[in-house]
DRENDOKOL-197062 format. One record per residue: residue in three letters; x, y, z of N, C-alpha, C in turn. Coordinates in steps of 0.02 Angstrom, whole numbers, plus 32768, in hexadecimal, padded with zeros to 4 digits. Example, Ala and Ser with C-alpha at 12.3 -4.5 7.8 and 13.67 -1.06 7.14 Angstrom:
2
Ala82947EE4818682677F1F818682947F5B8186 Ser82827F90816282AC7FCB816582858002818A 
REM end
This chain:
439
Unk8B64F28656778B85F248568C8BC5F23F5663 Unk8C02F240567E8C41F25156608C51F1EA563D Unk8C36F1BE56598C41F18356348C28F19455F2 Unk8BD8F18C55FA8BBEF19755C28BBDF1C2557D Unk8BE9F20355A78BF2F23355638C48F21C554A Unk8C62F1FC555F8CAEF1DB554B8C99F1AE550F Unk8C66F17B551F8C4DF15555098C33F17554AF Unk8C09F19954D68BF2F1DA548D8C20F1E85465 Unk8C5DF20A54698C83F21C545A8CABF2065425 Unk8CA1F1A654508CC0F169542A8CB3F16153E2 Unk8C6BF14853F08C40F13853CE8C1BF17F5396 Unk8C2BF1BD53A98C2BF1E6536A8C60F1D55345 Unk8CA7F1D353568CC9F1D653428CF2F1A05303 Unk8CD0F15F531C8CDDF12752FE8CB7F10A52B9 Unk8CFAF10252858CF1F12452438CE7F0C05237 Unk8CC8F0A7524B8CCFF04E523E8D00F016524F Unk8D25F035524A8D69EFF052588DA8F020529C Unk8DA3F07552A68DBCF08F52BA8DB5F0C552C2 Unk8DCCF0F852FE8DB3F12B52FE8DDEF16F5300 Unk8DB5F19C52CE8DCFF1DC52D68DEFF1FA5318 Unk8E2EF22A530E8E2FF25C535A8DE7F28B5361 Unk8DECF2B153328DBBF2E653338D91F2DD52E0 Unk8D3CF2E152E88D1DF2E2529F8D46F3115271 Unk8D44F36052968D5CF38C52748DBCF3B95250 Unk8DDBF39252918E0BF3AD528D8E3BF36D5267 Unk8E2EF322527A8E62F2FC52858E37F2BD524A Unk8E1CF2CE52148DE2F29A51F18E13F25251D7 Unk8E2CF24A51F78E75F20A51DA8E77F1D55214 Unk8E98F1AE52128EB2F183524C8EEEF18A526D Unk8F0EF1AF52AA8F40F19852A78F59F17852D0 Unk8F92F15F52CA8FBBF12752EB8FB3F134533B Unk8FEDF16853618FD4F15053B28F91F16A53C8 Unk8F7EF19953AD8F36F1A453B88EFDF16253D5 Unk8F02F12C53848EE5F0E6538C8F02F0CB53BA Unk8F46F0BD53CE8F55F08D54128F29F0C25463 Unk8F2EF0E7544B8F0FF11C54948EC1F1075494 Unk8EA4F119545E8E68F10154528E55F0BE5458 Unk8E70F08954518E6BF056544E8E5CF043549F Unk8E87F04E54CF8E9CF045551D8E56F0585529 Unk8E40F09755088E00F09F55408DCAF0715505 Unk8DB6F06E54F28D8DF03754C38D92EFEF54E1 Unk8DD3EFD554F08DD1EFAB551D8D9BEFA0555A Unk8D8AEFDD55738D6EEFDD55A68D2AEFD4559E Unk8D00EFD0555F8CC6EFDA555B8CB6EF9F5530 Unk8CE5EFAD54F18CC3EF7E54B48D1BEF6354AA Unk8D2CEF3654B08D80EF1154968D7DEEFD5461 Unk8D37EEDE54508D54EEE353FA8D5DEF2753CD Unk8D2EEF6153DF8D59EF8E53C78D8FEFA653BC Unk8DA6EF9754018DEEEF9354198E2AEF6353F6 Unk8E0AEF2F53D78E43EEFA53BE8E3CEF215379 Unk8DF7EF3F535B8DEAEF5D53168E0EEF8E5305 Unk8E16EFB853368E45EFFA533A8E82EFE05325 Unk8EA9EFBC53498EEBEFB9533E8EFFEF8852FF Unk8ED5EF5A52F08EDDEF2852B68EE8EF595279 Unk8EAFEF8252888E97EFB9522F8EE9EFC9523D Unk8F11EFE6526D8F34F01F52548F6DEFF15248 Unk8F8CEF9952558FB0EF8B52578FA4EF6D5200 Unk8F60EF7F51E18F4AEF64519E8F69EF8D5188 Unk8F92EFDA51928FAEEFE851579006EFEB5181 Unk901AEFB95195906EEFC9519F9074EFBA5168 Unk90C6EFEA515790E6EFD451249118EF89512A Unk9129EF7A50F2913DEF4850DD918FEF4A510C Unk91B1EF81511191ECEF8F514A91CBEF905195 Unk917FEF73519C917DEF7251E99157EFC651FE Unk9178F00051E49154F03151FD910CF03A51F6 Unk910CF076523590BCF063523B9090F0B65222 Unk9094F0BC51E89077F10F51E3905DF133521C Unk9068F1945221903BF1A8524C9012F1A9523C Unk8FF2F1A752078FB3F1C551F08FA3F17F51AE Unk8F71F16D51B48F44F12B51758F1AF1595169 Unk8F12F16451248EE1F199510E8E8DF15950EB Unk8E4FF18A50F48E1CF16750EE8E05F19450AB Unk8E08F17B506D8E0DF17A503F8DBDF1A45020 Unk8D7BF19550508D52F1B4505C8D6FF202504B Unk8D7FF208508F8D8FF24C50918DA1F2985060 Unk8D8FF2C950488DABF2F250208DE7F2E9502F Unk8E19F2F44FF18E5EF30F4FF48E73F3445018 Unk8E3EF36F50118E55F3C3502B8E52F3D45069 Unk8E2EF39650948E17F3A750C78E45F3A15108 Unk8E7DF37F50FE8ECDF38351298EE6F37F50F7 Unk8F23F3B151388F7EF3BE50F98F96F3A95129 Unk8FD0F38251288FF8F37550D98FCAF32950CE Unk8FACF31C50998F7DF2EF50A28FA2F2BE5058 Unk8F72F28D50508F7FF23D501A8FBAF26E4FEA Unk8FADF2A24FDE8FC1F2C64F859014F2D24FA8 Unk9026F2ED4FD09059F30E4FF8908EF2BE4FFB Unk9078F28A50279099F25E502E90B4F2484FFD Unk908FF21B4FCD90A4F2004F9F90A5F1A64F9C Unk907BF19F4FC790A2F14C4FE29059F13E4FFB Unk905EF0F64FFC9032F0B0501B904CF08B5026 Unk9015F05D505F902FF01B507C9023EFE4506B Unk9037EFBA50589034EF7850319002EF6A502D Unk8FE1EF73505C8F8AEF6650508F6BEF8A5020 Unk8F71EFDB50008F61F0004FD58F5DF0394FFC Unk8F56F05050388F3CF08350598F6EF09F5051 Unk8F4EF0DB505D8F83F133504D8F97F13950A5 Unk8FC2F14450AA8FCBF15550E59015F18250E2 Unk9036F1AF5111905CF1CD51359096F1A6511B Unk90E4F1C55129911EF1A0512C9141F1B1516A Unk9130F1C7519B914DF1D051D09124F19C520D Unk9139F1A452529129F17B526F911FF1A952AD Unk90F9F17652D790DFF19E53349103F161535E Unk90FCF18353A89114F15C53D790F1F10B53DC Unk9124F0D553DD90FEF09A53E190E8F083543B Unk90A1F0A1542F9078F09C5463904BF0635464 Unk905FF03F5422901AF0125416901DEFBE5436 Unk905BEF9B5448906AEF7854609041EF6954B0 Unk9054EFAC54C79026EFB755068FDCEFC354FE Unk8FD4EFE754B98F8DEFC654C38F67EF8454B7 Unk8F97EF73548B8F78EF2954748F7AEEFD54B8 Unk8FA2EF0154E78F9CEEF255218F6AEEFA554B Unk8F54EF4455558F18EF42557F8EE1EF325562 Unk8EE6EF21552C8E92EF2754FC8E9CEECB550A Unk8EDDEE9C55178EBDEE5E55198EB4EE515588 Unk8EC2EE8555A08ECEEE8F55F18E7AEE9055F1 Unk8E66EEB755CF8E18EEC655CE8DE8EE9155B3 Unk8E04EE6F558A8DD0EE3655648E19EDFB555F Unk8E17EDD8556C8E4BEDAE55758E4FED70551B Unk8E77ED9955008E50ED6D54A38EA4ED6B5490 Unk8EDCED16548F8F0BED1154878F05ED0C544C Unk8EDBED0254138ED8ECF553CF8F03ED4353BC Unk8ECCED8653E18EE8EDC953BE8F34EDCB53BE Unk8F42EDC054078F92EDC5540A8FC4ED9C53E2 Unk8F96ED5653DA8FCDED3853928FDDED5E5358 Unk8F8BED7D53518F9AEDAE53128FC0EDDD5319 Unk8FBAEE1053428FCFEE61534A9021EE445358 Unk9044EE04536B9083EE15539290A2EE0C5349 Unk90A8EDF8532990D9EDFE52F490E6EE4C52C7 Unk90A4EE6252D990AEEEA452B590BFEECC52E7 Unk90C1EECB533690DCEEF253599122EEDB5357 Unk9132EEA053599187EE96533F9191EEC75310 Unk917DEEBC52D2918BEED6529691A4EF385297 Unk9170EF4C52C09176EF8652C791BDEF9A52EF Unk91B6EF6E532191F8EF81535F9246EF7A532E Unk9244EF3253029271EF2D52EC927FEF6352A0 Unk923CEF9C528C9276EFC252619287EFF0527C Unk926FEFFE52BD9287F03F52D592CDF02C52F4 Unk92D2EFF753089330EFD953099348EFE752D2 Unk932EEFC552A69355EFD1524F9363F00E5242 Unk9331F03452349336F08652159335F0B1524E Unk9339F0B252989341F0E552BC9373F0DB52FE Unk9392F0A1530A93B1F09753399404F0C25330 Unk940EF0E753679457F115535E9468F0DB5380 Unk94B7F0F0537594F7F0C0538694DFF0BE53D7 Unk94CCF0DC53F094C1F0EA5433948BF0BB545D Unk9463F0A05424942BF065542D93E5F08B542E Unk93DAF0D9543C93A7F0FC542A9393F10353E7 Unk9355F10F53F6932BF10453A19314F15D53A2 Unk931BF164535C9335F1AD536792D7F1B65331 Unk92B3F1F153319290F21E52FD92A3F26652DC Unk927EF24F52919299F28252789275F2C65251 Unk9231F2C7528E9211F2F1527691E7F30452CA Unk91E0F34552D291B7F36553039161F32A5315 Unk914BF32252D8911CF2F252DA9121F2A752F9 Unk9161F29552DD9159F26053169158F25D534C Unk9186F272536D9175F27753B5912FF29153CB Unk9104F2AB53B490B9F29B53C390B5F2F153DA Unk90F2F31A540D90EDF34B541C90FBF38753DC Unk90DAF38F53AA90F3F3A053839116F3DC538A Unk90EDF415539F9125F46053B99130F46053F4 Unk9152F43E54159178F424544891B1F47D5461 Unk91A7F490548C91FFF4C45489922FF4935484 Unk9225F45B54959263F432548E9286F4225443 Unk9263F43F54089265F43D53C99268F48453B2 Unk926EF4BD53D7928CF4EA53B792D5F4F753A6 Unk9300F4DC53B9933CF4E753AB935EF4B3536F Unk933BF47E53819365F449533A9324F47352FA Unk92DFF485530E92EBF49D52D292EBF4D0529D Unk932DF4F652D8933FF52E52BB9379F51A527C Unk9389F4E9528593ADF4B4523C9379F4A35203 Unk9336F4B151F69310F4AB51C59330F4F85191 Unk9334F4EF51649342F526513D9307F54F512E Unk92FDF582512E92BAF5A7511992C9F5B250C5 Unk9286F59150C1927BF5A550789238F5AB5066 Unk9212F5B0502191CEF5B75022919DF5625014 Unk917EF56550389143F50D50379116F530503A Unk90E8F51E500690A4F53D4FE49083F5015003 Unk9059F51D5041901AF4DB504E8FEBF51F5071 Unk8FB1F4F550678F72F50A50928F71F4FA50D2 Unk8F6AF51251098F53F4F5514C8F00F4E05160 Unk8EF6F4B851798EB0F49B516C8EBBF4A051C1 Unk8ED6F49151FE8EC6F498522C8EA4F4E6524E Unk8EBCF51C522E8E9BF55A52508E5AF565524C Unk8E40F53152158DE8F54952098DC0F51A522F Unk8DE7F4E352578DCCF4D452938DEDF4E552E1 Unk8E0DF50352EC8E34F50B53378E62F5625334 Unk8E50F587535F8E82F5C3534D8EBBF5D0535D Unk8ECDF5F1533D8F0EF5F853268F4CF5F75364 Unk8F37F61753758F57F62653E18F71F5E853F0 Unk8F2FF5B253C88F4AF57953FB8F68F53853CF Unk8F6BF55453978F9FF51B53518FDCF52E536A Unk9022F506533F9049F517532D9038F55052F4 Unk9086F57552F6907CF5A952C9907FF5A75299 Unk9089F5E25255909AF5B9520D90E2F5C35204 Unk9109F5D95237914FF5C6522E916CF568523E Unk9137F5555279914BF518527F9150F501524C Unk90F8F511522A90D6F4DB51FD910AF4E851B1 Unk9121F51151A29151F51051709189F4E75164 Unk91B3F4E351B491ECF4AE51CA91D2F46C51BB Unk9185F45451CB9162F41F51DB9175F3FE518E Unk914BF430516C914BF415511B9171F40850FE Unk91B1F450511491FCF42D50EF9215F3FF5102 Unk9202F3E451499236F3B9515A9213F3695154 Unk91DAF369513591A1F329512591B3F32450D6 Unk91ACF36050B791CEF36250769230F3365073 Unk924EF3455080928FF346507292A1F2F9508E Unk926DF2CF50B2925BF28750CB9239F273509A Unk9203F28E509191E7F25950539213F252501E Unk923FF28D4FF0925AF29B4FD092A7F27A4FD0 Unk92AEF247500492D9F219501B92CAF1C45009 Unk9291F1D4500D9270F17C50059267F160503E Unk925DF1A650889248F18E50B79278F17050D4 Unk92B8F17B50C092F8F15C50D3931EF1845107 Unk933AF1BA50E89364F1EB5104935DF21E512D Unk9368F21E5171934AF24E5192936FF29E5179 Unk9354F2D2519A9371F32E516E9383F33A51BB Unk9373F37451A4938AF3A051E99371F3A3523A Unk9344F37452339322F36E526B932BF31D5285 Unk9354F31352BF935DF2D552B4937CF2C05311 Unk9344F2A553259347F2B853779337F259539F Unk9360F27F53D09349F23153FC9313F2465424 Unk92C1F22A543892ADF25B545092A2F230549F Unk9297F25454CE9280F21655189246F1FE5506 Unk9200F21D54E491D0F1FD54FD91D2F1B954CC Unk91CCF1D4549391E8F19854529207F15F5469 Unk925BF167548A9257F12254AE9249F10854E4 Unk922EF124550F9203F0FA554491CAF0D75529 Unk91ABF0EA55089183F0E254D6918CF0A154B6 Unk91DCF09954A291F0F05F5484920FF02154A5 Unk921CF04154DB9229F021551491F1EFF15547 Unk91C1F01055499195EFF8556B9170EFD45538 Unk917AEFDD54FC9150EFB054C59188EF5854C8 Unk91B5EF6A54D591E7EF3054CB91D0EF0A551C Unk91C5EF2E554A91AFEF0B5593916CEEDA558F Unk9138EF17556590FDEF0155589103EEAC5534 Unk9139EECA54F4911DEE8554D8913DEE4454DC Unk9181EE4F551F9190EE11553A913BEDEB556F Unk9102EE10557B90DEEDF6559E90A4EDD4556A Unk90ADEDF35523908DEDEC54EC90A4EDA254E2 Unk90D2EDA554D89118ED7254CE90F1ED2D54E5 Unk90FBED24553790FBECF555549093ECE8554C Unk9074ED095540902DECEA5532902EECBA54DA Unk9057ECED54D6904EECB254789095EC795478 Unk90A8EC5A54B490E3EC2554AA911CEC4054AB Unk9126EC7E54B29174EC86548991A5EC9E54C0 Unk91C9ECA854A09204ECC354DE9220ED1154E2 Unk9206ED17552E91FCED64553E9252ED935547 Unk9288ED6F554B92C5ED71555A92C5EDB85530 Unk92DAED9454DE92F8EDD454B892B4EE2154CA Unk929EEE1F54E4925FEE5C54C6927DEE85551A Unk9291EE53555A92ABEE72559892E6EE96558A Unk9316EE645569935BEE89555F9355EEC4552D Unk9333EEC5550D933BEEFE54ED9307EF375506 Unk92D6EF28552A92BEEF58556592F7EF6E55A0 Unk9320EF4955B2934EEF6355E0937CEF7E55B2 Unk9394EF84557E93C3EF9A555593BFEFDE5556 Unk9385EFE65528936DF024551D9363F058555B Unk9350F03D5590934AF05F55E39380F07E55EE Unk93B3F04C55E0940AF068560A9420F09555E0 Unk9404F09A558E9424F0D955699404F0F35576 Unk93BEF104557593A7F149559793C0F16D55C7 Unk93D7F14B55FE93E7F15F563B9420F17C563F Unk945CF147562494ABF15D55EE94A8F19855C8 Unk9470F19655869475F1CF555D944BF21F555C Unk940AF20B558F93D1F240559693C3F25955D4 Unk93DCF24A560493CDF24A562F9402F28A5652 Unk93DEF2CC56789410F30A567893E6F33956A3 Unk93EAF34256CB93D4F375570B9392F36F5727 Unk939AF33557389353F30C5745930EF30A5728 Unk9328F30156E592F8F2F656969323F2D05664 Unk92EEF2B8564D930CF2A456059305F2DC55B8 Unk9341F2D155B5933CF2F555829335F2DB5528 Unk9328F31454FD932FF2FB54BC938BF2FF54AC Unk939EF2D5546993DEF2EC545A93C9F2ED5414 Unk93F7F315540493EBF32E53B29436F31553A8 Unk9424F2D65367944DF29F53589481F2E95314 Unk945DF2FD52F9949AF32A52C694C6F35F52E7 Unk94C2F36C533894F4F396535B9519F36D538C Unk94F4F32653A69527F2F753DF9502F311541E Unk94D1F355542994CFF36954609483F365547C Unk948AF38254B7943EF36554E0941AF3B054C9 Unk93E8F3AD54BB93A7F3E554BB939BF3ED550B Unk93A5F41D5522938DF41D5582934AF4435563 Unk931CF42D558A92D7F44E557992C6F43B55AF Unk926BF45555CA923DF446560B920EF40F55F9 Unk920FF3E555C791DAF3DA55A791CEF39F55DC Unk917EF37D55D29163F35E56059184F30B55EE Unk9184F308559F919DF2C9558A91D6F2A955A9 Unk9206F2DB55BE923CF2C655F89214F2905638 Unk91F3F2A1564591BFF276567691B3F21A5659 Unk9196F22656299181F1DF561B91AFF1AD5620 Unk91F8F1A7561C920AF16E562C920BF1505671 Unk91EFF17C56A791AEF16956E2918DF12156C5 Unk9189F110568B9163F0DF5685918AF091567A Unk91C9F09D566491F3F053565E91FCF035569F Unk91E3F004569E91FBEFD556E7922FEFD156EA Unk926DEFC056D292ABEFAC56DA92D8F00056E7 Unk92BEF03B56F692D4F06C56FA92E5F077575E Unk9325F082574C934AF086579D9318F0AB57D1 Unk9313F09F581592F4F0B3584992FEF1145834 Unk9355F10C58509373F155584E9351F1895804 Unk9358F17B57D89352F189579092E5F1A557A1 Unk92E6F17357B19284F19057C2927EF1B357EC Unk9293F1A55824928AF1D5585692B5F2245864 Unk92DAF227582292F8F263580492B0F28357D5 Unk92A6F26A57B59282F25F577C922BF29E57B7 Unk921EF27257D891E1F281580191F0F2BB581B Unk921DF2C55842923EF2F9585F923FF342582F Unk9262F32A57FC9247F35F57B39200F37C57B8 Unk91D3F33B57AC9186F34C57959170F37257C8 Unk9171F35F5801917BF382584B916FF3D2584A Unk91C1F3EA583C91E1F435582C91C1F4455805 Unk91C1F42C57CD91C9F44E57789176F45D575E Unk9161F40E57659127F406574C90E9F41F5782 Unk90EAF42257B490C2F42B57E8908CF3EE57E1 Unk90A7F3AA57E6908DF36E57E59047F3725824 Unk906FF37E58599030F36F587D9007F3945876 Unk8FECF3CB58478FB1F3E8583F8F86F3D25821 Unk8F9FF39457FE8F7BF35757D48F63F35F578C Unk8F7DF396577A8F6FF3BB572D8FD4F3A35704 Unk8FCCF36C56D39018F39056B7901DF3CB5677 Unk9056F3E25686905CF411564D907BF3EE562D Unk9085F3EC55ED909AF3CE55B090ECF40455CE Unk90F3F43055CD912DF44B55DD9136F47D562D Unk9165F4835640916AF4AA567C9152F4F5566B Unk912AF4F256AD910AF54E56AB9137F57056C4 Unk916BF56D56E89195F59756F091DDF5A456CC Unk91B1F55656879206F57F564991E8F5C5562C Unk9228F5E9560A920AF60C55CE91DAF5FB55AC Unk91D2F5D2558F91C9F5CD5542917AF5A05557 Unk915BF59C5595911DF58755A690EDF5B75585 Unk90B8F5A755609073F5A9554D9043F584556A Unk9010F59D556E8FE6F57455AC8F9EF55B556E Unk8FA6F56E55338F81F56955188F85F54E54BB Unk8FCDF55854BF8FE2F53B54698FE6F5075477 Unk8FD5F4BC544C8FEAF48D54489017F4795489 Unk905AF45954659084F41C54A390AEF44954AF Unk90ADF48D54B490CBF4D354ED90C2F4DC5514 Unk9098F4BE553A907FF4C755879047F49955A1 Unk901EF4AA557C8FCBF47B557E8FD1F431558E Unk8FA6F41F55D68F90F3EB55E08F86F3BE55AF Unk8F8EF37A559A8F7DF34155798F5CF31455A7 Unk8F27F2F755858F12F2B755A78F43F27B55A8 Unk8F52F25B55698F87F247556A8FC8F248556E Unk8FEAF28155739037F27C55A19035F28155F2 Unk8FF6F29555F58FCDF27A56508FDBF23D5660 Unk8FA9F21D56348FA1F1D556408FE0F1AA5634 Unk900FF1A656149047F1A65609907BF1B35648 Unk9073F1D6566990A5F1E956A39068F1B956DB Unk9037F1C156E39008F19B571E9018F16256FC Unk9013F14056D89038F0F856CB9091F0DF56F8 Unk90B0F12356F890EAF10C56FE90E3F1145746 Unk90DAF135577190A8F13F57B89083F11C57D2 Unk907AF0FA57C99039F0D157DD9051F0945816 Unk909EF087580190AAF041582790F5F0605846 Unk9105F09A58359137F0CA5864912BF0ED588F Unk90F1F124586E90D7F15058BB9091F15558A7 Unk905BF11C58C99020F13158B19010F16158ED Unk9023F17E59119006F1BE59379009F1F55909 Unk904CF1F458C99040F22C58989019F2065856 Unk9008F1D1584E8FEEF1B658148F8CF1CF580E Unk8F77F1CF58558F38F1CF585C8F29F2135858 Unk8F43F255586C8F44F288586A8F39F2A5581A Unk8F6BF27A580A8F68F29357B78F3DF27B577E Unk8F26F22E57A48EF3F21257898EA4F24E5780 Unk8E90F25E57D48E60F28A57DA8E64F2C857B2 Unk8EA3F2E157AF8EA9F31957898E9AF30B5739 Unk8EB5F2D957128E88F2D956C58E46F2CA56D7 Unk8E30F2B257118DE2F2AA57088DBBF2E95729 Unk8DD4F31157478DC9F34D57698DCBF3825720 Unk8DEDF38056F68DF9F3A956AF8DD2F393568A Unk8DC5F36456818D84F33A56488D3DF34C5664 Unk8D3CF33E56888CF8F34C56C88CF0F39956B7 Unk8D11F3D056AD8D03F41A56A38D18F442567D Unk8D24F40D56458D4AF43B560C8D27F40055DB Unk8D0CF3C655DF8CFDF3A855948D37F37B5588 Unk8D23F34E55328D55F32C55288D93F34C54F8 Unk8DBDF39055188DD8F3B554DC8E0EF38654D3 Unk8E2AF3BE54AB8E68F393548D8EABF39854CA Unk8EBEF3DB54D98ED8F3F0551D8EB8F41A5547 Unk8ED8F43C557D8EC0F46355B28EF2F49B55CA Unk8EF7F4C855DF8F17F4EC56028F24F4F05635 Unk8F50F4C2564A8F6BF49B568E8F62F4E056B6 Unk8F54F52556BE8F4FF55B56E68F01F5595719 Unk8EDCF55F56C58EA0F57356D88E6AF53A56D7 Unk8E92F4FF56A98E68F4B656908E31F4D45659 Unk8E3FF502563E8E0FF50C560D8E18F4E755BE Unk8DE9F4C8559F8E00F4B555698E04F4A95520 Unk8E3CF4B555028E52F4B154CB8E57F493548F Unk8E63F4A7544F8E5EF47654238E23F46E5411 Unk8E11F41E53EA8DD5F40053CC8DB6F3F85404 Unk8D5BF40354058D3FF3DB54218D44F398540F Unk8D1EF35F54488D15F31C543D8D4CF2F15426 Unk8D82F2F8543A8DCDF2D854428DB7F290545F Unk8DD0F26854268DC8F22F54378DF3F2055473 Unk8E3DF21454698E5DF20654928E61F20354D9 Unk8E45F25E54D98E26F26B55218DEEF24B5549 Unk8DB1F233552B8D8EF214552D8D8CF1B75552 Unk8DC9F1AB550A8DE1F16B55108DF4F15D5558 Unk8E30F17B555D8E5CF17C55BB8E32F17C55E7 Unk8DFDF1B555CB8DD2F1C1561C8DC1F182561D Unk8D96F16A55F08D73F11D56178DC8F0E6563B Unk8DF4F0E156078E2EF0B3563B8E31F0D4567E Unk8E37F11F56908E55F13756D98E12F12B56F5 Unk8DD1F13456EE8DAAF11257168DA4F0CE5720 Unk8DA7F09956DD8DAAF050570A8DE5F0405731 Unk8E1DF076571E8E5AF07057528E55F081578F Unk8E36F0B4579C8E4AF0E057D08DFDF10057FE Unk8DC8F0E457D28D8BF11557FB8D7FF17557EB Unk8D40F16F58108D28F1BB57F68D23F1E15831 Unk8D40F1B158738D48F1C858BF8D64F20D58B9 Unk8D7DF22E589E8DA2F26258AA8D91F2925867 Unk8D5BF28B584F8D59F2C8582D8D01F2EC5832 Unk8D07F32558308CDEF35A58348CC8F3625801 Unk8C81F35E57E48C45F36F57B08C43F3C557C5 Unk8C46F3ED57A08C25F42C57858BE2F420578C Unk8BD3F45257ED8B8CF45357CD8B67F425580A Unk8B86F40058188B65F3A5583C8B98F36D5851 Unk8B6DF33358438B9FF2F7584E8B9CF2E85817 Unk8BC1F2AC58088BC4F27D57C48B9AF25957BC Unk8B7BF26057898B23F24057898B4CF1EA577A Unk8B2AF1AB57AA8B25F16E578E8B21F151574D Unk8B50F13157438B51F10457068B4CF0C056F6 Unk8B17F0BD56D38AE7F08B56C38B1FF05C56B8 Unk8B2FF01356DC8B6AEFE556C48BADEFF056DC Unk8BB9F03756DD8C0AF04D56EB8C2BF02D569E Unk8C5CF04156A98CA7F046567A8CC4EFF5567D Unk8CBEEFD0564E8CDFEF9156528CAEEF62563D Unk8C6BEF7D563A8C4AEF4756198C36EF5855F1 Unk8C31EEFD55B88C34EF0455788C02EF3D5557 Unk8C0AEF54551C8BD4EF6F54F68BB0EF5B54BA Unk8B75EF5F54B28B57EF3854908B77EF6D5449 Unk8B58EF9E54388B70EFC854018BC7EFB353EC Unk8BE4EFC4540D8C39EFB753FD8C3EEF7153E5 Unk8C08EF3C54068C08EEF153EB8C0AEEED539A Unk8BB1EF0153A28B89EF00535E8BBCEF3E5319 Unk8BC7EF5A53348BF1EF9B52F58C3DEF6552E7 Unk8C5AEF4D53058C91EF1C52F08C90EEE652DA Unk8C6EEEB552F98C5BEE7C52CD8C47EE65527B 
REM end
């Protein structure tokens, strides 16, 4: 029963106040992970869901940012790199956490987690720190251009992206003495390599070694990042108007940010990255070009360019996305964000679909639940064969499935084997466990 083992999944995974990606690979919290996680927690238990995102907004820093990674102090040291010792830093609260940052996805979730349980108290709380967040990435990342730029492969969430091989061929090679702790859970075929992971360190090094100030050689506007930020500024004009306030500034600067994308990223019917230390656009296949599919205020023409892409490139209507085009070069069907299906940059594009072309929104819906259904909750898939990759018991993956089913139904997907065995309750009602473990 694919509810119930999502559910499992959850609930292995959930370390008290928040939950792990993976027990083995991912033993930390991190940032969009929890807003992903959170959306589907919504669906079952919402106070988990309000728990998730509170813990991680318990360690912003004092500038508003929101770490990728809050480290759980539990944990061995040795057991992730670059881990507490590497950084160097905490959040006002005391927690060790990361100095870099992920896509701000969490606005939208704090949204659906009160869409699901309707609690205006949370949103009094969570909106000031989702201000907080929006407004340092204006401060410390906004180019003259009105894009909010990252300055590390990690943020943008796609970490070995092809769209990141060329800016960072500007990392200088030199020697970074670290251990890798991901190969003794996931093989090697399907990590980044240890040439990335060398760039990774120098270029996390030479940031911390800044005061978290100064971006190095890697220093990019990326699409998914601001749609991301974009749709967080849409989100929380609706945030806005439930707690009294006025939704105006959070629109205009959702339409702001739209028209520079479109002005600055926007290039052969994709969006592209620009790499802010050359002035120029990165042309790549990557699927993140897609997501600004999701800003409402984004032109008719501009989407339906956009679709037309996913169409060609992506082979959308087969209802599997590739994280990158199979017919670029530089596609892997099986490394990381080189090729391989995501649950969430799926769900992410079926968000932006949904109220443009749901004849392609539902297709693609069935397809992450058609991949979950016969491959498990991995981490990715091999948009070829749907076989899958990575960690078992991916929380994230897990998470979505339950939202695309209370969204969308299980009408269209095929059990391995049979039908889809009945579920006791369905998806949306409360849970007693998710109650009792938060309270």
């Amino acid at each position: 029963m694919i509810l119930r083992d999502a559910v499992r999944v959850l609930v292995a995974n959930w370390d008290g106040s928040y939950t792990v990606p993976s027990r083995r690979l991912y033993p930390h919290q991190w940032s969009w992970d929890s807003a992903f996680i959170a959306i589907g927690h919504a669906r079952w238990a919402p106070r988990r869901a309000r728990s998730e995102l509170l813990s991680l907004f318990g360690a912003q820093w004092a500038d508003g940012r929101v770490p990728h990674i809050v480290f759980n102090p539990k944990v061995p040291d040795g057991a992730y790199f670059p881990g507490p010792d590497f950084w160097q830093t905490r959040a006002p609260s005391g927690t060790a956490t990361s100095g870099i940052i992920q896509p701000p996805v969490h606005a939208l979730a704090a949204w659906k987690t009160h869409l699901a349980e309707p609690d205006p108290a949370f949103l009094r709380r969570i909106y000031p720190r989702l201000v907080a967040q929006q407004e340092f990435l204006r401060a410390a990342r906004r180019s003259p251009e009105g894009l909010i730029s990252i300055v590390h492969p990690w943020e943008s969430g796609m970490d070995n992206s092809p769209a990141w091989d060329l800016p960072l061929q500007a990392v200088q090679d030199r020697p970074v003495g670290f251990v890798r702790r991901d190969l003794d859970a996931v093989a090697a075929d399907e990590r980044p390599t240890d040439r990335d992971y060398e760039r990774y360190v120098a270029l996390a090094r030479d940031y911390r070694d800044s005061g978290y100030r100064r971006p190095g050689a890697f220093h990019v506007e990326d699409p998914l990042f601001n749609a991301a930020y974009g749709v967080a500024e849409s989100t929380l004009a609706k945030i806005a108007e439930v707690c009294g306030l006025d939704p105006e500034p959070h629109e205009r600067e959702a339409a702001a940010v739209t028209a520079a994308m479109v002005e600055h990223l926007f290039d052969g019917g994709l969006f592209q990255p620009r790499d802010l230390n050359t002035g120029r656009l990165i042309h790549s296949a990557s699927a993140a070009g897609l997501t600004p599919l999701m800003l409402p205020g984004l032109p008719d023409e501009i989407a339906d360019a956009l679709i037309g892409t996913a169409l060609d490139r992506f082979a959308l209507k087969d209802g599997v996305l590739p994280s990158f085009s199979p017919s670029a070069p530089e596609f892997d069907p099986v490394r990381y964000w080189r090729g391989p299906s995501w649950v969430n940059l799926s769900w992410l594009v079926w968000q932006g679909l949904r109220d443009r072309r749901p004849d392609l929104a539902a297709p693609l819906a069935d397809g992450m639940l058609n991949v979950l259904m016969h491959s498990g909750f991995r981490e990715y898939f091999d948009p070829l064969t749907f076989r899958g990759h990575g960690c078992w018991d991916f929380s994230w993956s897990a998470a979505l499935l339950l939202d695309v089913v209370a969204e969308h139904g299980l009408n269209g997907v095929s059990a391995p084997g049979g039908e889809i065995g009945e579920e006791p309750g369905g998806v949306g009602e409360r849970d007693d466990v998710g109650d009792q473990v938060v309270a």
